[in-house]
ZANU-55886 format. One line per field, with one value per residue (C-alpha): x, y, z negated; residue in three letters. Coordinates in Angstrom, 2 decimals, padded with zeros to 5 digits, always signed. Each point is the difference from the previous one (the first is absolute). Layout:
N
east [X,...]
north [Y,...]
up [Z,...]
residu [ALA,...]
//
This chain:
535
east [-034.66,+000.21,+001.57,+003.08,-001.86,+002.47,-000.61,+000.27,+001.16,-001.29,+002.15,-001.88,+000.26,-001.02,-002.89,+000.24,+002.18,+003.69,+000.75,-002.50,+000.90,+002.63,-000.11,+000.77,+001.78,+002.80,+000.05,+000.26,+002.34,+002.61,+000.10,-000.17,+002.81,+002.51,-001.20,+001.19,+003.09,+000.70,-000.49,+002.07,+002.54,-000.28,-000.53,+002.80,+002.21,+002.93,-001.85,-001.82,+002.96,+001.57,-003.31,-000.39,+003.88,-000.35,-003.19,+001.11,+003.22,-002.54,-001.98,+003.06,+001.09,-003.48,-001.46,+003.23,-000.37,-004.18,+001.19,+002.60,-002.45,-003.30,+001.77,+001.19,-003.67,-001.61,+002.71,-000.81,-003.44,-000.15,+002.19,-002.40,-002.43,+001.21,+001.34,-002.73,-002.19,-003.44,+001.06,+002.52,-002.34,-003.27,-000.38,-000.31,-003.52,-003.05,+001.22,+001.13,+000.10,+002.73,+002.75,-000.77,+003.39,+002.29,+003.01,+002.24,-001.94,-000.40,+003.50,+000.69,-002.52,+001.15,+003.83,-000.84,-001.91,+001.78,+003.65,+000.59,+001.03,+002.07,+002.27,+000.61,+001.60,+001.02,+001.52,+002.80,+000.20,-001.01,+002.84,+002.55,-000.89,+000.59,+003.27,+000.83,-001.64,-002.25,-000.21,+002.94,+002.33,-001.10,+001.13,+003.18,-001.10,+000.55,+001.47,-001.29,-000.22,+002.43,-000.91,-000.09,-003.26,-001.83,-001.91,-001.02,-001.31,-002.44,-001.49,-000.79,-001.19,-002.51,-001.34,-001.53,-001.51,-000.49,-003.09,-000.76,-000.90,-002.66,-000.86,-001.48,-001.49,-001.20,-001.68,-002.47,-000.46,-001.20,-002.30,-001.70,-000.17,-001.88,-001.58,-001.80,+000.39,-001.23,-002.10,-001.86,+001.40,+000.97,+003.41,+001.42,+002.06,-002.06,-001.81,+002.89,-000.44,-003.84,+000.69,+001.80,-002.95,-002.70,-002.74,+002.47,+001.68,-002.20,-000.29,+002.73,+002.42,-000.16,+000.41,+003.52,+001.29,-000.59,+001.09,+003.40,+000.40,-000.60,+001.91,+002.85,-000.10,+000.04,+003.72,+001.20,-000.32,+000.74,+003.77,+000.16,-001.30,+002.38,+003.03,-001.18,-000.44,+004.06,+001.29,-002.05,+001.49,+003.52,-000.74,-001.19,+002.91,+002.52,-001.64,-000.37,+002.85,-001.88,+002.18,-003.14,-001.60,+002.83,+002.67,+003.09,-000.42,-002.54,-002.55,-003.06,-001.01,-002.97,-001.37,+001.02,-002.32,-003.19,+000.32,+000.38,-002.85,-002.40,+000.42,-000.10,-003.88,-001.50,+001.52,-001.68,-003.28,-000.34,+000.30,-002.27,-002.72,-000.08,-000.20,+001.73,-000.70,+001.27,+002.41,+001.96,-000.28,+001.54,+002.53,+001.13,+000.46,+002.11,+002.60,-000.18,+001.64,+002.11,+001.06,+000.75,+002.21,+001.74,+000.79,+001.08,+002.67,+000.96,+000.58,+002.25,+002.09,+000.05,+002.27,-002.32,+002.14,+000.08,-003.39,-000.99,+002.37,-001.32,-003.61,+000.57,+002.41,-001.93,-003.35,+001.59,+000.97,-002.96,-002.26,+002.39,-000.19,-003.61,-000.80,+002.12,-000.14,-003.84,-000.05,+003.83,-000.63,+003.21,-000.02,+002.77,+001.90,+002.28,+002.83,+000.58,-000.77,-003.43,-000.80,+000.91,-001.70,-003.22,+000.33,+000.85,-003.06,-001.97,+000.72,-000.63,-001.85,-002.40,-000.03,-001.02,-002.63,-001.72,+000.06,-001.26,-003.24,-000.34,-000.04,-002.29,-003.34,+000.41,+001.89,-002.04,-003.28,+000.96,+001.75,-003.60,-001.78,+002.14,+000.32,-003.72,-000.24,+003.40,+000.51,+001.55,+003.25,-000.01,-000.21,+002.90,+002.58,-001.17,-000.36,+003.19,+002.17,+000.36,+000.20,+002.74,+002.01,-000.35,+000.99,+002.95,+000.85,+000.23,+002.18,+002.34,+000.14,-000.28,+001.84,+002.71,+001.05,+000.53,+001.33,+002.36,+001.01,+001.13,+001.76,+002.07,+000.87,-001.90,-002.67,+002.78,-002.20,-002.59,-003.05,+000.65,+000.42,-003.21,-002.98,-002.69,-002.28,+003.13,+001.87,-001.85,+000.82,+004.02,-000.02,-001.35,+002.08,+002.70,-000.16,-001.40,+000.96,-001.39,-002.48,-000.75,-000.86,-002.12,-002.17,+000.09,-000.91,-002.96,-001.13,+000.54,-002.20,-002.85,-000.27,+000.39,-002.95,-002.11,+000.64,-000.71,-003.18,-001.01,+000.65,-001.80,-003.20,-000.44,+000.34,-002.67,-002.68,+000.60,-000.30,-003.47,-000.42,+000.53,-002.30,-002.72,-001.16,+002.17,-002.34,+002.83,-002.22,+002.04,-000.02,-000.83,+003.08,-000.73,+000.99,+003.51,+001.09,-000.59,+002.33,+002.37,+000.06,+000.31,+003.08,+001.36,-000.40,+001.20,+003.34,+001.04,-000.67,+002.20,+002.48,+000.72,-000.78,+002.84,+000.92,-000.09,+000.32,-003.40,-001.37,+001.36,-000.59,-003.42,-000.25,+000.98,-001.95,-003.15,+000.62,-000.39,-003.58,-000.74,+002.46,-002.49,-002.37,+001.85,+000.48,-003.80,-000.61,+002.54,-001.67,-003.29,+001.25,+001.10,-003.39,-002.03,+002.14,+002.20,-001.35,-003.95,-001.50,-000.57,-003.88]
north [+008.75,-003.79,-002.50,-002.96,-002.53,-002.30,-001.34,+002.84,+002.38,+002.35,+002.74,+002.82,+000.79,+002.45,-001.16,+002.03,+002.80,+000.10,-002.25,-001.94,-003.58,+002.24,+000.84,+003.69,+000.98,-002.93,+000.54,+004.36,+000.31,-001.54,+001.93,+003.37,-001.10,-000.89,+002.79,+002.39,-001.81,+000.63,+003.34,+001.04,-001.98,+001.32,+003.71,-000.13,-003.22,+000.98,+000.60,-002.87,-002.15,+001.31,-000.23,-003.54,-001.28,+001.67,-001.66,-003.22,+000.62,+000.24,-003.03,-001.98,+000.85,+000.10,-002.96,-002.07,-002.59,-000.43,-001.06,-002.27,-001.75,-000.08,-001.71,-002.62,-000.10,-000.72,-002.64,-001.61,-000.22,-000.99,-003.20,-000.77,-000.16,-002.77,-002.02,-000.60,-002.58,+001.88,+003.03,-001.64,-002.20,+003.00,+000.24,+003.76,-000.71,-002.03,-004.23,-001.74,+003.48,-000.65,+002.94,+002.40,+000.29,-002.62,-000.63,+001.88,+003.11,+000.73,-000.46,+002.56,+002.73,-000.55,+000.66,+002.79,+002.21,-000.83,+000.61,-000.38,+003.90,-000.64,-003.23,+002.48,+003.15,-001.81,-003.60,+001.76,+003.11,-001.43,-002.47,+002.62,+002.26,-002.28,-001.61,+003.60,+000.80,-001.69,-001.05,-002.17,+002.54,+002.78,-002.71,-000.90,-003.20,+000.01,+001.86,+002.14,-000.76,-003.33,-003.53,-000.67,+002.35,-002.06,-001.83,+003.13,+001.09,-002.40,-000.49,+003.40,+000.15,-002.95,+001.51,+003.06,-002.19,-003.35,-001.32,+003.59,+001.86,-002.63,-000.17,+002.90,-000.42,-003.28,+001.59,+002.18,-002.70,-002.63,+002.11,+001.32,-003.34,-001.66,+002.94,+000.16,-003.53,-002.00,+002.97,+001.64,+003.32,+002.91,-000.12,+002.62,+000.77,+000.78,-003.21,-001.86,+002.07,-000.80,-002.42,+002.35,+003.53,-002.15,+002.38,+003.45,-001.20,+000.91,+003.79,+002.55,-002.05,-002.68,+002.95,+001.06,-003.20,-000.42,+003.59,-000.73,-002.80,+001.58,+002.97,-003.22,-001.51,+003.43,+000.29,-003.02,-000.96,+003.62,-000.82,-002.97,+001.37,+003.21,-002.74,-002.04,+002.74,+001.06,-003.07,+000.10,+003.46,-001.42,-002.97,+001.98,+001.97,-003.14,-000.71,+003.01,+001.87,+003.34,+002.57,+001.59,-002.47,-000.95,+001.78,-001.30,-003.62,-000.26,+001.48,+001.02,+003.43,+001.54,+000.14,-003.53,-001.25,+001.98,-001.03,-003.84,+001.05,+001.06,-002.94,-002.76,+001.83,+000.00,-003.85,-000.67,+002.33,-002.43,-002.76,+000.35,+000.77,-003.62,-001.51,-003.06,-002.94,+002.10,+002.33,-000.51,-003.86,+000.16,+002.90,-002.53,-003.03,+001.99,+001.65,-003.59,-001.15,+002.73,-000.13,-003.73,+000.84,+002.53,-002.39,-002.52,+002.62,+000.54,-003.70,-000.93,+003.58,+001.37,-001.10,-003.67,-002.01,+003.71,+000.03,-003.23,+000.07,+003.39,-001.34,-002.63,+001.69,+002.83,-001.81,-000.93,+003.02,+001.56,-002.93,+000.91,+003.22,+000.16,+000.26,+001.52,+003.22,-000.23,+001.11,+002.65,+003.50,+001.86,+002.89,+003.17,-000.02,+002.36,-001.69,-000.15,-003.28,+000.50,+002.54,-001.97,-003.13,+002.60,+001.52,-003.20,-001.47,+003.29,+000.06,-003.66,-002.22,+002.44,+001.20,-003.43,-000.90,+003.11,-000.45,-003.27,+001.31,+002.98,-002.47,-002.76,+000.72,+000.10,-003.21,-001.53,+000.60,-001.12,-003.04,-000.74,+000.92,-002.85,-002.78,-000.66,-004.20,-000.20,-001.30,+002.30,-002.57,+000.84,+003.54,+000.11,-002.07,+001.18,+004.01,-000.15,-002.73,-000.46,+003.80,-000.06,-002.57,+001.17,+003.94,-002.11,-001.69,+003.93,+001.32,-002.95,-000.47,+003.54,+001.70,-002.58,+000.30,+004.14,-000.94,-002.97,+003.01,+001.95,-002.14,-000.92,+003.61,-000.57,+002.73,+002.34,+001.72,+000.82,-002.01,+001.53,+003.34,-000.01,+001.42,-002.57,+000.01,-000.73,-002.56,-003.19,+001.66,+000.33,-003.47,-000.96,+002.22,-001.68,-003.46,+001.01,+001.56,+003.44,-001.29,-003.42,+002.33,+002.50,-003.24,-000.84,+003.40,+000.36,-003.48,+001.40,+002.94,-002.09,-002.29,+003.54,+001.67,-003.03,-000.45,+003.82,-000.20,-002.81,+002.17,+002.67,-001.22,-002.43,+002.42,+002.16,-003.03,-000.18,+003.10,+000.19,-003.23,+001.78,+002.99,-001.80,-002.00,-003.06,-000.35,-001.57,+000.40,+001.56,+004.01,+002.71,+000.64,+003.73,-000.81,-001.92,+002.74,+002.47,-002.43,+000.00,+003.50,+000.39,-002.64,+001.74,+003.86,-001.80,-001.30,+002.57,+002.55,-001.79,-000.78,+003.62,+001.11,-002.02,-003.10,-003.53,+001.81,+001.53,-002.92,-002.19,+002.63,+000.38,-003.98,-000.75,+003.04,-001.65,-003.35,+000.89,+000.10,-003.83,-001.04,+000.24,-001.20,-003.37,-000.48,-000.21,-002.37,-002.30,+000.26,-000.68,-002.67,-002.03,+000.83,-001.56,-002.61,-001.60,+000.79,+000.00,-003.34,-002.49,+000.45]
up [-001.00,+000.28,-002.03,+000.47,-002.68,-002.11,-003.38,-002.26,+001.84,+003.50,+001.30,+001.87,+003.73,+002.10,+002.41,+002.56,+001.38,+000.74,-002.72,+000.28,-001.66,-002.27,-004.04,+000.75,-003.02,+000.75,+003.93,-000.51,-003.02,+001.14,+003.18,-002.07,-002.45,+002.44,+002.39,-003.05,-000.29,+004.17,-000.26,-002.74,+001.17,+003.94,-001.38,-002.84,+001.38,-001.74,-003.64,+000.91,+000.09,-003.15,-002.32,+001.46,-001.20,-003.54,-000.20,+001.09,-002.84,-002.53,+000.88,+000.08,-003.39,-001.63,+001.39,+001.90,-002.91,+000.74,+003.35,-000.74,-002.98,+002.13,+003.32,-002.47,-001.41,+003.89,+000.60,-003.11,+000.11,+004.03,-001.41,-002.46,+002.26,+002.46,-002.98,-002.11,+000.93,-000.81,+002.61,+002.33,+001.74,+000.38,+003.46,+001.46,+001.22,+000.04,-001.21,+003.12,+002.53,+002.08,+000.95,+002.59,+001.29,+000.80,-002.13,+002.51,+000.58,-003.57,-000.96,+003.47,-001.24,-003.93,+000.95,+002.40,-001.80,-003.49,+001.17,+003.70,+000.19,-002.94,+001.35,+002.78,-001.61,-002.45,+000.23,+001.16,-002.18,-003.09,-000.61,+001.62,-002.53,-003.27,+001.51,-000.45,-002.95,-002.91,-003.43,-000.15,+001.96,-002.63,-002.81,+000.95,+000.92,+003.51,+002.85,+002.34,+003.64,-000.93,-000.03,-003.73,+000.83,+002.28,-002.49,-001.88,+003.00,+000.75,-003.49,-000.20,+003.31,-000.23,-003.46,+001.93,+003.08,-001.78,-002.27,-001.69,+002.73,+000.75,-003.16,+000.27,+003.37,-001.41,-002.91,+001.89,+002.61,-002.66,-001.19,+002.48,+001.86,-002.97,-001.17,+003.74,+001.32,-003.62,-001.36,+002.89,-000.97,+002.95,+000.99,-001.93,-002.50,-002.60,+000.34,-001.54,-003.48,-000.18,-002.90,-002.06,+000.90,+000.82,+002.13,-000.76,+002.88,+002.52,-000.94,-000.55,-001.59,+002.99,+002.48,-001.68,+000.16,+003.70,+000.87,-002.28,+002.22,+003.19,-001.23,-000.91,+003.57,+001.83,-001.55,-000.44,+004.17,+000.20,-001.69,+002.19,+003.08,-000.68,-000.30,+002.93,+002.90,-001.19,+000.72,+003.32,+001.36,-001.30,+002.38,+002.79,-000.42,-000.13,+003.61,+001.42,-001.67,+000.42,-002.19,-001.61,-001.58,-002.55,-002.52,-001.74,-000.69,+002.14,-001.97,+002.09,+000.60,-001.04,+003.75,+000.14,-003.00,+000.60,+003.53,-000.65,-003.08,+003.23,+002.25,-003.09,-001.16,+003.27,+000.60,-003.74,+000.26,+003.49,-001.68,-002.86,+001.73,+001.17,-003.63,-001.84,+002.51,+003.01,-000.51,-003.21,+000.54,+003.67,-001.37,-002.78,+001.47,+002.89,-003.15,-001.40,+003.42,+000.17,-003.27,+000.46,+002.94,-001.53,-002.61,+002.00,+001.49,-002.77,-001.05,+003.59,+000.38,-003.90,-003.13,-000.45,-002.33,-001.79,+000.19,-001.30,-003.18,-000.58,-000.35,-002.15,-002.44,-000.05,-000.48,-002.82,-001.07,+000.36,-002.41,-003.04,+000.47,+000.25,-003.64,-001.02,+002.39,+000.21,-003.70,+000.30,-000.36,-000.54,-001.66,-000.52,-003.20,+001.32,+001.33,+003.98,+000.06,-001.33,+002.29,+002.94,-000.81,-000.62,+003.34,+001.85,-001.33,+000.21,+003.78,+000.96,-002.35,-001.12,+003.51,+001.34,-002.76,+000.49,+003.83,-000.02,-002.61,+002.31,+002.99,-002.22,+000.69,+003.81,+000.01,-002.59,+001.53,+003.00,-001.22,-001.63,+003.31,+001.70,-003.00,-000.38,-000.13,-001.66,-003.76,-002.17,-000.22,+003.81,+000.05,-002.78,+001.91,+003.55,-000.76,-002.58,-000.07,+004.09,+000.68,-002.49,+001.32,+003.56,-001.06,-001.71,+003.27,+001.86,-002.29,+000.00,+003.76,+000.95,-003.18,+000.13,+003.26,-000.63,-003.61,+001.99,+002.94,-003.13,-001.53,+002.74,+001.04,+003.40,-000.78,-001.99,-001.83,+003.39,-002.58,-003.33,+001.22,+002.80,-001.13,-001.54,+002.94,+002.57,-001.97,+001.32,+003.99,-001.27,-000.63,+003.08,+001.89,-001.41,+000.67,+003.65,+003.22,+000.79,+002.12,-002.08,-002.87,+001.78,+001.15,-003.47,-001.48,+002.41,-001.62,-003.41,+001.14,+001.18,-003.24,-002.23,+001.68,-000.07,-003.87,-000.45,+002.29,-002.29,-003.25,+001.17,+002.00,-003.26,-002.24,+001.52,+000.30,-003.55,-001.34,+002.11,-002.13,-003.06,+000.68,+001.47,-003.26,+001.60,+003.08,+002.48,+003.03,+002.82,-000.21,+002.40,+001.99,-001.60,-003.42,+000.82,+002.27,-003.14,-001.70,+002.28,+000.30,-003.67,-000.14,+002.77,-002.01,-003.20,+001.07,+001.91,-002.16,-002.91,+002.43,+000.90,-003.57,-001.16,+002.43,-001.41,-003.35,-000.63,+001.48,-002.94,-002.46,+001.20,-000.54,-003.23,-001.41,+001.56,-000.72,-003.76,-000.52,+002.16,-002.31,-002.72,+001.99,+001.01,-003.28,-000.89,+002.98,-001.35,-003.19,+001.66,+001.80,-003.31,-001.74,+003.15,+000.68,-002.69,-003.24,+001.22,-001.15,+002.96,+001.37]
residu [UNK,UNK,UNK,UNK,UNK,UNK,UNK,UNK,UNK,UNK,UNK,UNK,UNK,UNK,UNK,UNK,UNK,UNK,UNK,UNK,UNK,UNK,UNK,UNK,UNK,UNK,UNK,UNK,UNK,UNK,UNK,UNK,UNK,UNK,UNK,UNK,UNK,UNK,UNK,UNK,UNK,UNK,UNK,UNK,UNK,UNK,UNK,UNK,UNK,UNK,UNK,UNK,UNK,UNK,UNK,UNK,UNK,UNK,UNK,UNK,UNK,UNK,UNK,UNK,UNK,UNK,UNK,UNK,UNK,UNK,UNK,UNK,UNK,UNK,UNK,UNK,UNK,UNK,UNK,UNK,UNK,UNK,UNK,UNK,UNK,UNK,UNK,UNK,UNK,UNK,UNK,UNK,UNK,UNK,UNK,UNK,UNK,UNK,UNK,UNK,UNK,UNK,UNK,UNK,UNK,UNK,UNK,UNK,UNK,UNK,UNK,UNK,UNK,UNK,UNK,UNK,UNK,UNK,UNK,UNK,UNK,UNK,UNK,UNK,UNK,UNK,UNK,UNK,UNK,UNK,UNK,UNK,UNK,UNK,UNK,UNK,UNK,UNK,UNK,UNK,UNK,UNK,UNK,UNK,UNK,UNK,UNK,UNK,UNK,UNK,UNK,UNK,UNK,UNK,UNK,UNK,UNK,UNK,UNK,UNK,UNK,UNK,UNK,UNK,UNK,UNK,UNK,UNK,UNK,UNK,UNK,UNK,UNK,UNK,UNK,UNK,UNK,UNK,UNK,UNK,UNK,UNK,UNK,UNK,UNK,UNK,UNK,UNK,UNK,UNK,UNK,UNK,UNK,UNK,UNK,UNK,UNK,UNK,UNK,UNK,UNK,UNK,UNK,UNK,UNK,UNK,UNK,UNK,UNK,UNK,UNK,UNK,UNK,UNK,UNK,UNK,UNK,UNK,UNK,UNK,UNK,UNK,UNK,UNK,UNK,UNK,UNK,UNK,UNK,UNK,UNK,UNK,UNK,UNK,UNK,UNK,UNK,UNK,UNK,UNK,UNK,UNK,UNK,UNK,UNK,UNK,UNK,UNK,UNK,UNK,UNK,UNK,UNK,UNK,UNK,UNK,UNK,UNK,UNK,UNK,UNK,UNK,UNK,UNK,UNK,UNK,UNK,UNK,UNK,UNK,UNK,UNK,UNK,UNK,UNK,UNK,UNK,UNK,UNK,UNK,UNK,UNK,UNK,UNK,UNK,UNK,UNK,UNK,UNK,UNK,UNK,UNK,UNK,UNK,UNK,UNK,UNK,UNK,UNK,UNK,UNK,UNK,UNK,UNK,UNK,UNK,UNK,UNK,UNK,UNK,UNK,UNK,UNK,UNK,UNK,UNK,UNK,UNK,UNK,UNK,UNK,UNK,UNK,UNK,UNK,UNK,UNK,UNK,UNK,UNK,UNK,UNK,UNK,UNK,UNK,UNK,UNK,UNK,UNK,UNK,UNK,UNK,UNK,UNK,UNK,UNK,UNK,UNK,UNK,UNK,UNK,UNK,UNK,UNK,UNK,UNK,UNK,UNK,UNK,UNK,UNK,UNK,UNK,UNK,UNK,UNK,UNK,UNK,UNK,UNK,UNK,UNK,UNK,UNK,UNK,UNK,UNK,UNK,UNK,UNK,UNK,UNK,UNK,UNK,UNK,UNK,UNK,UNK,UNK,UNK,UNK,UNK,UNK,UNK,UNK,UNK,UNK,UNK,UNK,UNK,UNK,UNK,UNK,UNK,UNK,UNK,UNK,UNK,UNK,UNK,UNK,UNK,UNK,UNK,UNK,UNK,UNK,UNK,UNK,UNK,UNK,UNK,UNK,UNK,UNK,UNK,UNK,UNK,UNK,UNK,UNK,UNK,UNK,UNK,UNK,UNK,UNK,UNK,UNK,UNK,UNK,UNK,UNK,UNK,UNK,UNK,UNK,UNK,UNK,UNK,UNK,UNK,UNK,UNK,UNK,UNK,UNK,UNK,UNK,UNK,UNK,UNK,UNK,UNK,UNK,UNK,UNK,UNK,UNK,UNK,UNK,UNK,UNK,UNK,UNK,UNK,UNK,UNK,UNK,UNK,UNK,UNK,UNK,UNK,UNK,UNK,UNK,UNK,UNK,UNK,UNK,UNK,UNK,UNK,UNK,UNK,UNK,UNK,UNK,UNK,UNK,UNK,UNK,UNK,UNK,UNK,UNK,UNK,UNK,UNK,UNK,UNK,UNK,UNK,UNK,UNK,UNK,UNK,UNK,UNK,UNK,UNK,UNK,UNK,UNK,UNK,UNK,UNK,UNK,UNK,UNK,UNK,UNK,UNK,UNK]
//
C-alpha cells in the first residue's frame, strides 16, 4: 500500500493491481450499493418504484424541515465568508498564485455543470408551472394563469434557481478548495472535516464520507441526466416528428429516453477520457456560445420588454422573499389549505434543496478543481452571485416569452398543457415557421447534449477524484468507461422502474445523508477560517 501524505492526514491506496492509485473500500462500495439498487429495481421495477415513492413520502415529512433549515445554513455561512474581512480576502491557493483559468472559461464550466441542463428543461417549465400554480394562487392572493400572477411567478421561481442552490454548491467548493489549495490536504471530501476528526479521517470514518458522496453524485447527475436526455428525445421528436418517440403532450416514450440515454453516455464516456483542459473545457465554452445565442434569440423574436420588467420586478421579489422562505416550513393543521401549502412545498422546494445537496459534491469539487488562485470574495460572487443572475436572465427571457404567448391567447393553452420536457419546443414552435423552428430545435438539441455531455463526463472525473484519495491525475480510460456504464445502468433502470419519478424519489432519499455531511464542512469551514486566531 502507499500513501497520499498531507499534514495530518494519509488515505490508503492500492499500489498495484486494477485499482492501482484507488482506496478500495471507496472505489468498490459504491459500485456494490448501487449495483443492488439496479437489480432490484430491473428484477422487481414495479415494487421498485412503489417502495422508492413511500420512501421518499416519509423523508419528506420526517426530515422536509432539515432541508429547508440546512440550505438556509450553507447560504448563510458562504455570505459570511466573502464579507468578513479576515476570510473574504484568503486567496484559494499559495499568496500571489494567479488563476488557472481565465475569467471566461471559469464562469463557462461553473454555469455548465451547475445548471446548464436545468435553464434548459426548465426556464420554460418552471415559470409555466407557478403562473399556474404556487403559494400565492393556493392563498387567494393571486390568480392562476392571469396577470395579477406574473409576479408570483417569478419570485418563486428565482427562490429555487437563485443564491441557495449555490449556496450549497458554494459550501463544498470552499472547502475543499482551501482545505487542498491552503492546507496541502487530498482533494476529497473528507479532507474538509480534518479540523473537526483530526487523523479519524483517514480511516473508516473518512471512507463513509467519500462513498456518501459518491453514492450523492451518482443520483443527483442521475436526476439531472434522467431530466436532460427527456427533453432531448422531445426535441428530436419536434424535428423529426417520428410518432414513437412521444405521447400526449409530447411526453417522450420510453424507447425515446433510453435511446437519447445511449447516445448522450458514449458522447460523455468520450469525452472524459480526455480530462478537464480538453474535453470539458472545449465542451463548455461551445454551450457557453450556444447558450449565448440562444439567448440572444430569445432577446430579438421573444416577449423582451416582458422580459426585462419581469427580471427586475421579480429580482425584487425574490430578495424579500429570501428570508423569509429560506426559514418557511409549512406544516398540516388540517385544513385544505395546510395541506396544499405542505405538498406544494413538499414537491418543489424541498425537491430543489435536496437536488442541489445531491448534486453538491460533484459541482462543488469541481468548482474547487477550477477556482484554485481565486480569493474567497471571488469565488462567492463568481460561483453564486453571477450564476444566479444569469439563471435569472433564462427564465425571464425564455419563461416570459411562453408566459407573454399565454397571456395573449397565442399559445391557447399548447405551453401549460405540454409535457415539461416539450414546453420550451411549443414556444418556439410558436413564434416560428415549421421549418424556422425545426432549425431552431436542432440548435436546442446541440446546446442540450453538450450541457449533458458536460454533466456527465465531469461527474465521472470526479467521482474517480473522490475514490482515488483526490489524486486528479488523468485515469485509465478503463475506470471512466465503468462509470459510464454504471450511469448508463442507473438511469435507465429508475427510469423504467418508475420514469422521472423514481429518479426523484431515488434523489432526495440519497441526498439525506451529504446533507449531514455539508453541514459539518460548513462547520469546519468557520472553525478554520473565521473564528481560528490569525497565524
Amino acid at each position: 500500500m502507499q500513501r497520499h501524505n498531507a499534514p495530518s492526514l494519509a488515505i490508503h491506496t492500492a499500489s498495484s493491481g486494477f485499482y492501482e492509485g484507488f482506496n478500495k473500500i471507496v472505489a468498490l462500495t459504491p459500485k456494490f450499493l448501487i449495483g443492488a439498487l439496479i437489480l432490484w429495481a430491473g428484477l422487481y421495477p414495479q415494487e421498485a418504484g412503489r417502495i422508492l415513492l413511500s420512501v421518499q413520502e416519509w423523508t419528506n415529512s420526517s426530515f422536509g424541515g432539515w432541508y429547508v433549515y440546512v440550505a438556509a445554513f450553507y447560504l448563510i455561512v458562504c455570505l459570511l465568508m466573502a464579507i468578513l474581512p479576515k476570510t473574504a480576502k484568503v486567496r484559494l491557493g499559495q499568496p500571489g498564485e494567479p488563476p488557472e483559468f481565465s475569467t471566461f472559461s471559469w464562469f463557462a464550466m461553473t454555469f455548465s455543470a451547475g445548471l446548464g441542463v436545468g435553464m434548459l428543461t426548465y426556464s420554460t417549465a418552471e415559470p409555466i408551472f407557478h403562473f399556474a400554480e404556487n403559494p400565492d394562487t393556493l392563498m387567494g392572493l393571486s390568480t392562476g394563469l392571469a396577470a395579477d400572477n406574473v409576479r408570483a411567478a417569478y419570485k418563486w421561481s428565482f427562490l429555487h434557481y437563485g443564491l441557495t442552490p449555490w449556496g450549497c454548491y458554494g459550501i463544498v467548493g470552499l472547502a475543499l478548495a482551501y482545505f487542498s489549495f491552503n492546507r496541502g490536504l487530498p482533494l476529497t471530501i473528507r479532507s474538509s472535516l480534518q479540523p473537526l476528526f483530526g487523523d479519524r479521517i483517514s480511516g473508516p470514518l473518512g471512507h463513509l464520507v467519500d462513498i456518501v458522496a459518491i453514492l450523492a453524485t451518482l443520483i443527483g447527475v442521475g436526476v439531472t441526466i434522467g431530466y436532460g436526455v427527456s427533453q432531448f428525445a422531445s426535441g428530436v421528436f419536434n424535428i423529426t416528428g417520428f410518432a414513437w418517440m412521444a405521447e400526449g403532450g409530447g411526453k417522450p416514450t420510453l424507447a425515446a429516453q433510453l435511446l437519447a440515454l445511449a447516445i448522450i453516455m458514449l458522447a460523455s464516456t468520450w469525452s472524459a477520457t480526455s480530462g478537464i483542459k480538453r474535453g470539458i473545457k472545449w465542451l463548455s465554452n461551445l454551450n457557453m456560445g450556444l447558450s449565448f445565442f440562444l439567448l440572444a434569440f430569445f432577446a430579438v423574436m421573444g416577449a423582451t420588454l416582458f422580459a426585462f420588467k419581469s427580471y427586475f420586478i421579480g429580482l425584487w421579489d425574490y430578495l424579500l422573499l429570501l428570508p423569509q422562505a429560506s426559514f418557511t416550513v409549512w406544516q398540516d393543521d388540517g385544513s385544505e389549505l395546510s395541506k396544499q401549502l405542505v405538498n406544494w412545498q413538499r414537491a418543489w422546494s424541498i425537491f430543489y434543496w435536496a437536488w442541489w445537496i445531491a448534486f453538491a459534491p460533484f459541482v462543488g469539487l469541481f468548482l474547487a478543481r477550477i477556482s484554485r488562485g481565486r480569493t474567497v470574495r471571488e469565488f462567492v460572487l463568481g460561483a453564486m452571485f453571477v450564476p444566479s443572475l444569469m439563471c435569472f436572465v433564462w427564465f425571464a427571457l425564455v419563461g416570459g416569452t411562453a408566459i407573454d404567448l399565454e397571456l395573449s391567447g397565442v399559445a391557447n393553452g399548447a405551453i401549460v398543457n405540454a409535457d415539461i420536457s416539450a414546453r420550451l419546443f411549443e414556444t418556439i414552435n410558436l413564434i416560428l415557421s415549421p421549418q424556422l423552428a425545426i432549425a431552431m430545435s436542432a440548435v436546442i438539441v446541440v446546446l442540450l447534449s453538450t450541457y449533458l455531455i458536460t454533466s456527465a463526463d465531469s461527474a465521472i472525473l470526479i467521482i474517480n477524484t473522490l475514490a482515488s484519495a483526490g489524486n486528479q491525475s488523468p485515469k485509465h480510460a478503463r475506470h471512466i468507461m465503468i462509470w459510464g456504464f454504471i450511469f448508463t445502468l442507473l438511469i435507465a433502470t429508475l427510469l423504467t422502474a418508475g420514469g422521472l419519478g423514481a429518479l426523484r424519489s431515488a434523489m432526495i432519499i440519497g441526498a439525506l445523508p451529504f446533507s449531514l455531511v455539508m453541514a459539518l464542512m460548513a462547520i469546519s469551514l468557520l472553525k478554520e477560517l473565521a473564528f481560528k486566531p490569525q497565524e
